[in-house]
C-alpha positions as CSV (number, residue, x, y, z in Angstrom):
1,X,62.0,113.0,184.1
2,X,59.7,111.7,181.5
3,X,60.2,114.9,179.4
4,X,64.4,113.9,179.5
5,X,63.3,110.3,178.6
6,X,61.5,111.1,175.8
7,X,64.4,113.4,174.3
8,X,67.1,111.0,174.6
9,X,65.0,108.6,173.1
10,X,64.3,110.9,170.1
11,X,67.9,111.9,170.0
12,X,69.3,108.3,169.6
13,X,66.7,107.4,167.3
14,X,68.1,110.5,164.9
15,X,72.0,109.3,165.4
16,X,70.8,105.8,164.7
17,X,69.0,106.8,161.0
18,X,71.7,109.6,160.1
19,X,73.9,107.0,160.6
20,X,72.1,104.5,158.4
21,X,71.6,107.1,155.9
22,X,75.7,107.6,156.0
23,X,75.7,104.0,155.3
24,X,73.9,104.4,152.3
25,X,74.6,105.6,149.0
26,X,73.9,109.4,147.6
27,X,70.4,109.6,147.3
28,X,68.1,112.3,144.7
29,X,64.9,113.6,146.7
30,X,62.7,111.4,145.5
31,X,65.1,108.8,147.2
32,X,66.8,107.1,143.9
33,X,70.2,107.0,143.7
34,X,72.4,109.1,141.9
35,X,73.6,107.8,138.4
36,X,77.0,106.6,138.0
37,X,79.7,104.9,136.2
38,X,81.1,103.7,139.3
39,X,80.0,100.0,138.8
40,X,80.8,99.9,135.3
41,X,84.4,101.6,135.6
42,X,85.0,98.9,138.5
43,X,84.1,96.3,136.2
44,X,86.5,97.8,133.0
45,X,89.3,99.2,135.6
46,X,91.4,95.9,136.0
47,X,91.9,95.1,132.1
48,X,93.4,98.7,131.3
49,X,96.8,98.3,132.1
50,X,99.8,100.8,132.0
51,X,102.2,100.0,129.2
52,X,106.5,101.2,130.1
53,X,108.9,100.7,126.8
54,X,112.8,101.1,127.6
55,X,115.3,101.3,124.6
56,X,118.7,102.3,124.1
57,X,119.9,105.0,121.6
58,X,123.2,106.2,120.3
59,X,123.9,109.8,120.6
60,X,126.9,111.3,117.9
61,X,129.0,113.6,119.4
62,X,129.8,116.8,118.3
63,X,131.0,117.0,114.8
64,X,133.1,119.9,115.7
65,X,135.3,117.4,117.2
66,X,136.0,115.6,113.7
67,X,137.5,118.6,112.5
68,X,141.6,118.5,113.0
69,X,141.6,122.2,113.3
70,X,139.2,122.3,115.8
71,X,140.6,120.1,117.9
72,X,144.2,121.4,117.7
73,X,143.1,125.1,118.3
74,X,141.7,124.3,121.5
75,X,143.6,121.9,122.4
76,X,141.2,118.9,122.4
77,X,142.7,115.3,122.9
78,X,143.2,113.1,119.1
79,X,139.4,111.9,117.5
80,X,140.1,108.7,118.2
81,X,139.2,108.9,122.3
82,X,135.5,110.0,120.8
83,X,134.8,106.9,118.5
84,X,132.3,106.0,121.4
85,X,129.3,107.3,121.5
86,X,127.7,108.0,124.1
87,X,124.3,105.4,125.2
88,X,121.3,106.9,127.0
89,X,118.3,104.4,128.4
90,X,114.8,106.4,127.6
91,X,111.3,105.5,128.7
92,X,108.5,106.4,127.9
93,X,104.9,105.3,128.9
94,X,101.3,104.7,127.2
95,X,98.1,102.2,127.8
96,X,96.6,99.5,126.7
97,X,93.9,96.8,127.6
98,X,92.9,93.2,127.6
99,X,91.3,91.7,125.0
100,X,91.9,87.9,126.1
101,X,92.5,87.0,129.4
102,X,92.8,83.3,129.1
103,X,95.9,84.1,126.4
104,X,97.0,87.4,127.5
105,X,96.6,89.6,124.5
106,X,97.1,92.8,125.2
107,X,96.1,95.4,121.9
108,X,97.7,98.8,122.0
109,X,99.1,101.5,119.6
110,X,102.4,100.2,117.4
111,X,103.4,103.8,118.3
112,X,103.5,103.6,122.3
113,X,106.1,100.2,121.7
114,X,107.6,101.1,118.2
115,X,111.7,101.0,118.4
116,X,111.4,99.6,121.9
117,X,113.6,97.2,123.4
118,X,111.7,95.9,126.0
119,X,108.5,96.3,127.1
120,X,106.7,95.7,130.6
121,X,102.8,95.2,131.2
122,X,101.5,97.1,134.9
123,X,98.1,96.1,135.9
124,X,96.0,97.8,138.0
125,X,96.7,95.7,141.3
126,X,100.3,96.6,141.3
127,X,101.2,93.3,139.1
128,X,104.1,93.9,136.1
129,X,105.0,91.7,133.3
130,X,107.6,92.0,130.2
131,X,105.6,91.3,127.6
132,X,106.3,89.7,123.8
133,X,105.4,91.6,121.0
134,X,103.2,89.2,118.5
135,X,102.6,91.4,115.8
136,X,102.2,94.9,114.8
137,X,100.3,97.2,112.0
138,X,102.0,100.5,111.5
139,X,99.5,101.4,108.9
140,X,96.2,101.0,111.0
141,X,98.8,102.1,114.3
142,X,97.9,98.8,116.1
143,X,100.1,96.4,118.6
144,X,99.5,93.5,119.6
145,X,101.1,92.0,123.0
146,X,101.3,89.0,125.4
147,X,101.9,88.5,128.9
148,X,102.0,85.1,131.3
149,X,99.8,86.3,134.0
150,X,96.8,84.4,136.1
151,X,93.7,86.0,137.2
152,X,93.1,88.9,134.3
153,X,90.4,90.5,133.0
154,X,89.6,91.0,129.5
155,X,87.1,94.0,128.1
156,X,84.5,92.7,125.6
157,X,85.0,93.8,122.0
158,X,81.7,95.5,120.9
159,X,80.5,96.0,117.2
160,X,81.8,99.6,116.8
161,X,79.9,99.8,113.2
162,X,76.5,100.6,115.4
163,X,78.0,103.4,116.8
164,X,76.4,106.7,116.2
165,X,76.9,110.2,116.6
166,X,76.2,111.4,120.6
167,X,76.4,108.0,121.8
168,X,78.1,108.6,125.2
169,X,81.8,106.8,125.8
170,X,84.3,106.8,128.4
171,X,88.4,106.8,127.6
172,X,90.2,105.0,130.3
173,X,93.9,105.2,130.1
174,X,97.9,106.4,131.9
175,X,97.8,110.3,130.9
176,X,101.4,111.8,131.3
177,X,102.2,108.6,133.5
178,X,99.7,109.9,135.9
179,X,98.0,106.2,136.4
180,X,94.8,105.5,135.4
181,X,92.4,107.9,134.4
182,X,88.8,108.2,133.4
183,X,87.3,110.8,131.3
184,X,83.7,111.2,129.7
185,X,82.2,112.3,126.3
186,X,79.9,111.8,123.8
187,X,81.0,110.4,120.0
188,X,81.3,113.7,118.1
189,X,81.6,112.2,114.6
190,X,82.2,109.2,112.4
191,X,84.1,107.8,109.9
192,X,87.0,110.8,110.1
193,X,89.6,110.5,107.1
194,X,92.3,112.5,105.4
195,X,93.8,113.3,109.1
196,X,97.3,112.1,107.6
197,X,97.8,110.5,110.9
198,X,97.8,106.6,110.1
199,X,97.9,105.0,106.9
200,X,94.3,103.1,107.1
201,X,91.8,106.3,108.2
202,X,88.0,105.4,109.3
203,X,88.6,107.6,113.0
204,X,85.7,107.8,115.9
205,X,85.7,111.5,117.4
206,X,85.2,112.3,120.6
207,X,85.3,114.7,123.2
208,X,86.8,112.5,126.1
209,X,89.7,113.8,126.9
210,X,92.6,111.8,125.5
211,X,96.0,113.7,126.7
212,X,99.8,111.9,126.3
213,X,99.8,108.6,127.5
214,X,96.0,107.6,127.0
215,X,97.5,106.4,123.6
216,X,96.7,102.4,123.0
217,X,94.0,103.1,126.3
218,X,90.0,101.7,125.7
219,X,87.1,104.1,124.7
220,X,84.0,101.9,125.8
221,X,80.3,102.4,125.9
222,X,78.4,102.9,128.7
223,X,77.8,98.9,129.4
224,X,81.8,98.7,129.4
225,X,82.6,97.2,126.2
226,X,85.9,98.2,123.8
227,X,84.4,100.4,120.7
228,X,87.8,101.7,120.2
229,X,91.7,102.0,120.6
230,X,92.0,106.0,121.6
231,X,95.0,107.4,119.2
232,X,95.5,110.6,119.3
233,X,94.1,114.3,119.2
234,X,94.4,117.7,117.7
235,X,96.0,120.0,119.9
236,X,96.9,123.2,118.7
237,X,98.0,124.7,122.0
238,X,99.2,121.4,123.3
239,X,97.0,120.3,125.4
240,X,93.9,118.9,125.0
241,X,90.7,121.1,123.2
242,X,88.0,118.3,122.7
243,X,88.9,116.7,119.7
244,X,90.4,112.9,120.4
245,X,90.4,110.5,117.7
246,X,90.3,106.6,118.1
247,X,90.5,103.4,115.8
248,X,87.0,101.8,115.2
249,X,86.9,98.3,117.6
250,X,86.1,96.4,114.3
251,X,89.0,97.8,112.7
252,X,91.5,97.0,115.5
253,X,90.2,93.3,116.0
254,X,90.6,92.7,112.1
255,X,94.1,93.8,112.4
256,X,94.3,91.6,115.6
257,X,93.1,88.1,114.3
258,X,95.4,88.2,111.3
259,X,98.5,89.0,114.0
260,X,97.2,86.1,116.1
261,X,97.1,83.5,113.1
262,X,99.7,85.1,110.3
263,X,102.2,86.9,112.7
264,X,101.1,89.9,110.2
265,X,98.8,91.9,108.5
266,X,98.5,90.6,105.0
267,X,96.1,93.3,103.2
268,X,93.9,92.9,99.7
269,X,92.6,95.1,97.1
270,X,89.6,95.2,94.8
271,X,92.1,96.7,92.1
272,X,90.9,99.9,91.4
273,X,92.0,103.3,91.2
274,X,89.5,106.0,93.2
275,X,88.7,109.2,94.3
276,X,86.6,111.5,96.1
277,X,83.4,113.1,94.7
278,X,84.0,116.6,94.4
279,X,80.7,119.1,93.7
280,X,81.5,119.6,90.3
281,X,82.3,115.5,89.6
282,X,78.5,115.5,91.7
283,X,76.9,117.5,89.2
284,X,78.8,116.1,86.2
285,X,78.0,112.4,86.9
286,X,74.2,113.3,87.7
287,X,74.0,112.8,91.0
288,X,71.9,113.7,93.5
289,X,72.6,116.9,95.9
290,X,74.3,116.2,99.1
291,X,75.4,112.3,97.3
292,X,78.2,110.8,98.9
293,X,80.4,108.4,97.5
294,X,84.0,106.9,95.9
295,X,84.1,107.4,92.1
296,X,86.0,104.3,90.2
297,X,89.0,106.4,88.1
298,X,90.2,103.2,86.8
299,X,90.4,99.5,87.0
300,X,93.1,97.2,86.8
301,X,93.7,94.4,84.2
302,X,93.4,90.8,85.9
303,X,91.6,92.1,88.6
304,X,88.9,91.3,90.9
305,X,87.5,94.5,90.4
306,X,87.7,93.4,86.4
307,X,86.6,89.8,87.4
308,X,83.3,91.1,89.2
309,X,82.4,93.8,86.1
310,X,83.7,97.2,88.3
311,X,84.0,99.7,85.6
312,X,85.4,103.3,85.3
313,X,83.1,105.9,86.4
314,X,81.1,104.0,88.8
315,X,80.4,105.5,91.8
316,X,80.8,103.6,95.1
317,X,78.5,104.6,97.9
318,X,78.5,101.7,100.2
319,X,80.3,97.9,101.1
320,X,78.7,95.3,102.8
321,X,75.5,97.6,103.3
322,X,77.7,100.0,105.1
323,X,77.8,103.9,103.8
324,X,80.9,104.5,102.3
325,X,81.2,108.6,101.5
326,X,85.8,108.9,100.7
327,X,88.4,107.0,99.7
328,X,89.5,106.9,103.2
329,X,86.6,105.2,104.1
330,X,86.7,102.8,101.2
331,X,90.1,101.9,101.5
332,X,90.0,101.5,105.3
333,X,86.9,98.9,104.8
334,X,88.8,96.8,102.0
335,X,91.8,96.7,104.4
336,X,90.1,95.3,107.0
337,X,88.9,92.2,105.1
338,X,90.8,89.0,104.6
339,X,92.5,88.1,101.0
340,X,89.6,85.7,99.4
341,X,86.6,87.6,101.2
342,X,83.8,88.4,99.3
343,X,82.1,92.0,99.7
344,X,79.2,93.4,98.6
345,X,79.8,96.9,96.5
346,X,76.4,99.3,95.9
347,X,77.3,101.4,93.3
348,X,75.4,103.9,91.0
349,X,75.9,103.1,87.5
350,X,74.3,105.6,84.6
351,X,71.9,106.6,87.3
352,X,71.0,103.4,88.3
353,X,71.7,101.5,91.6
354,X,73.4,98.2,91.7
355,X,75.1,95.8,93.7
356,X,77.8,93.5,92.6
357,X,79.9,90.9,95.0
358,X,83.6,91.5,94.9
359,X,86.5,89.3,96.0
360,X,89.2,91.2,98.0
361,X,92.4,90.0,95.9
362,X,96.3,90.2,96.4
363,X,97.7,93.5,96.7
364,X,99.9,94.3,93.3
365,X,103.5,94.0,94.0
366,X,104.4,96.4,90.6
367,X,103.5,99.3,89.7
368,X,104.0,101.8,86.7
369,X,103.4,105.6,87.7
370,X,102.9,107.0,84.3
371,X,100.2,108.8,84.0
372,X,98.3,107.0,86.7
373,X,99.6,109.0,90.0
374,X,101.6,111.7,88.7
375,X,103.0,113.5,85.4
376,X,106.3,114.2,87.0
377,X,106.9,110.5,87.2
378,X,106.6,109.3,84.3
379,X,109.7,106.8,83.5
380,X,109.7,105.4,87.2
381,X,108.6,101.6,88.2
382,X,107.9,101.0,92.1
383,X,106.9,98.0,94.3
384,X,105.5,97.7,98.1
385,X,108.6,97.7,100.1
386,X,109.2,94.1,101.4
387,X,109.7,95.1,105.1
388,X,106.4,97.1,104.6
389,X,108.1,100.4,105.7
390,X,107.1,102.2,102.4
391,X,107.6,102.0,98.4
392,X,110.1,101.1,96.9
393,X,112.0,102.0,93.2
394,X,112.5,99.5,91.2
395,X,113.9,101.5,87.4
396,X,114.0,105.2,86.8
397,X,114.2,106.3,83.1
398,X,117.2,107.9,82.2
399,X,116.1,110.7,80.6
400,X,112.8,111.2,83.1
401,X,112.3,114.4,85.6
402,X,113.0,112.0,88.2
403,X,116.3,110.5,86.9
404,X,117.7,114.4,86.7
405,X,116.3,115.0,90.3
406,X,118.6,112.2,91.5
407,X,116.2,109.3,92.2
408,X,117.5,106.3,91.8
409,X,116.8,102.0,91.9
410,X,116.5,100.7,95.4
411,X,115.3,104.2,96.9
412,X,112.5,103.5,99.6
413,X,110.1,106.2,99.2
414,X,109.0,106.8,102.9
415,X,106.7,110.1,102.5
416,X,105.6,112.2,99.9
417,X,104.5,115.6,99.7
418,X,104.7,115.1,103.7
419,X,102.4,112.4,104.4
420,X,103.6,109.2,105.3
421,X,103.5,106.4,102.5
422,X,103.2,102.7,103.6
423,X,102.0,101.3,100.1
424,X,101.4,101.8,96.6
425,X,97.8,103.5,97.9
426,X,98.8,105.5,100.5
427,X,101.4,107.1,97.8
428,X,99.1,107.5,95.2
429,X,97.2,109.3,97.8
430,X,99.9,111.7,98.9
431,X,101.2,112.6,94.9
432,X,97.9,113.8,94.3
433,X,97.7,116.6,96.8
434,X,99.8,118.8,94.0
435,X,99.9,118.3,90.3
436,X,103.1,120.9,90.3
437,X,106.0,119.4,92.1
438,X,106.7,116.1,94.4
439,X,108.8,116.2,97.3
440,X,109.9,112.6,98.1
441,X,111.6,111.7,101.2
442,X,114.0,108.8,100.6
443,X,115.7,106.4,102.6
444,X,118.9,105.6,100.8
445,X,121.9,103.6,102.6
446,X,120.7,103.8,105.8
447,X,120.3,107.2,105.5
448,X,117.2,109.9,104.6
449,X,117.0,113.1,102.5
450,X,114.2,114.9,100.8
451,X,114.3,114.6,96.8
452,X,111.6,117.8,95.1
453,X,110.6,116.6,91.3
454,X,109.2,119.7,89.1
């Protein structure tokens, strides 16, 4: 009897700690918990929200049916009944997150809510808002929304200039219209350029997964703070292979603070003309093996480059302290700063290191493409498009290579040599990927067609 006794007693004393130790979380041997991002992705969870767009477009009909014979051989009714084209209501989904709670800024890509008519906010407890568009910046691919809602949460903005390479990040966002998602990586590199995906280049790479629909979603640190605005990947099968890019935190509030106060994104220049250091441009200006930097090609006159003594042939290595190694870089660092900031530009002169403070000035409205950006232009006079949606022509030469091509006054120029052109930069950028031709694309009268200068 005493035996029995003692068993049962044993056996309820082992149901009573097994089901203490149920209670409890996953413990290592050693009796420490596991680690996890569970607390921190509880924390981040209800600011990334799910981002719906809905906008109407006009299909054309057949243009078989405008042709009388057409019609009359098979006996289709008079053109007339198909003047109305037929309407289709598309949707399509992406992510975003809360930057201010109190206001309700939302930041996400311009291209998850570009051409939409409406647009609805989903938060993660089942909330949905239509949401006003503030502002946008096509060139660095940022939105910026608001929403009348109570009781949100906002993700801190972090300093994404101390990120370095292997730091480990987390990409929360709506893959495919799947709901939220969280992946994990590591940064894989800095500062990537030349990508021909947005106008203003200065990406973070990482391995986080980032699929359809994480677009405008938050890459954040391990203590849950916003270090960038995932964008978009390289996917050569489709799917993603590891290689998801993202705009720079810093980058994306710049654009951010200018929509909150201007309504826009009013961008400066130093007023120079630059370009990458090549080996042989390395060896040829004396510098050391393995230097980085932005060599000056030119300055402009009136300038603030001029102002502050910038010459021709200085080579730019860094701006406000910060490394600076393309033009990508460079430019992406000037854009970010207000009109009537000051920066600080290290530059090697004659072998010697200097630093000289800059003002960032007003971007030139005119510009002559002689022999600055391309050969095959000579003759042609262009300004920033006033809508911002490219470059456009403001005289052609008669008798120039781009006259006979069929360019003409009031063309907007909005690619070249198949990258997209925003500005007077970004198009002296794309001409000089090939000295022997220039294909243009043009919108002309509401229309757009391909011009090839050679």
């Amino acid at each position: 009897m005493l035996q029995r006794t003692y068993l049962t007693f044993v056996f309820l004393a082992m149901l009573v700690i097994g089901q203490a130790q149920a209670a409890l979380p996953n413990v290592m041997n050693d009796g420490r918990p596991f680690p996890s991002l569970a607390p921190m992705i509880k924390d981040v969870h209800p600011a990334v929200v799910n981002i719906s767009t809905f906008s109407t477009q006009q299909y054309s009909n057949n243009p078989l049916l405008n042709d009388p014979f057409f019609r009359h051989f098979f006996n289709i009714p008079d053109q007339r009944q198909f003047q109305q084209q037929p309407k289709k209501r598309q949707q399509s989904a992406g992510s975003g997150v809360v930057v201010n709670a109190d206001d309700g800024v939302v930041m996400t890509n311009y291209h998850v809510i570009k051409g939409a008519d409406e647009v609805r906010v989903s938060l993660a407890d089942g909330r949905s808002y239509e949401a006003k568009v503030l502002g946008e910046d096509a060139e660095l691919d940022i939105a910026i929304l608001k929403i009348k809602a109570d009781d949100l949460v906002e993700v801190k903005i972090a300093d994404s200039d101390v990120l370095e390479v292997g730091d480990f990040v987390v990409a929360i966002g709506n893959p495919f219209g799947l709901g939220q998602t969280v992946t994990t990586g590591v940064v894989s590199a800095l500062g990537r350029t030349g990508l021909g995906i947005e106008g203003y280049e200065n990406f973070i790479q990482t391995d986080a997964s980032i699929n359809p629909g994480n677009s405008g979603g938050a890459l954040v640190n391990l203590a849950g703070e916003l270090i960038g605005v995932n964008t978009a990947i390289i996917a050569p099968s489709g799917g993603n292979v590891g290689i998801g890019f993202a705009i720079p935190a810093n980058m994306a509030k710049a654009s951010m603070e200018q929509i909150i106060e201007h309504g826009e994104v009013k961008r400066g220049q130093l007023g120079i003309g630059i370009q990458d250091i090549t080996p042989d441009l390395r060896k040829a200006f004396d510098m050391e093996n393995g230097q980085g930097g932005v060599l000056v090609t030119n300055v402009m006159e009136n300038s603030s480059a001029e102002d502050a003594g910038l010459k021709s042939g200085d080579v730019i290595i860094a701006v406000d302290g910060k490394e600076t190694t393309s033009t990508g870089q460079l430019r992406s660092r000037i854009g970010t700063r207000k009109i009537g900031d000051k920066v600080t530009v290290t530059l090697i002169r004659d072998g010697d290191e200097k630093r000289i403070k800059v003002k960032v000035g007003k971007p030139s409205t005119l510009a002559s493409l002689n022999d600055k950006f391309h050969d095959l232009l000579d003759g042609v006079q262009f300004e920033n498009d006033s809508k911002g949606s490219g470059v456009r022509v403001t005289s052609v030469s008669p008798n120039s290579n781009a006259a006979y091509s069929g360019l003409r006054p009031g063309d907007v120029i909005v690619a070249a040599n198949k990258r997209r052109v925003y500005d007077l930069d970004s198009l002296e950028k794309a001409l000089s990927r090939n000295k022997a031709s220039v294909l243009l694309q043009i919108n002309r009268g509401g229309g757009s067609f391909f011009v090839v200068i050679r």
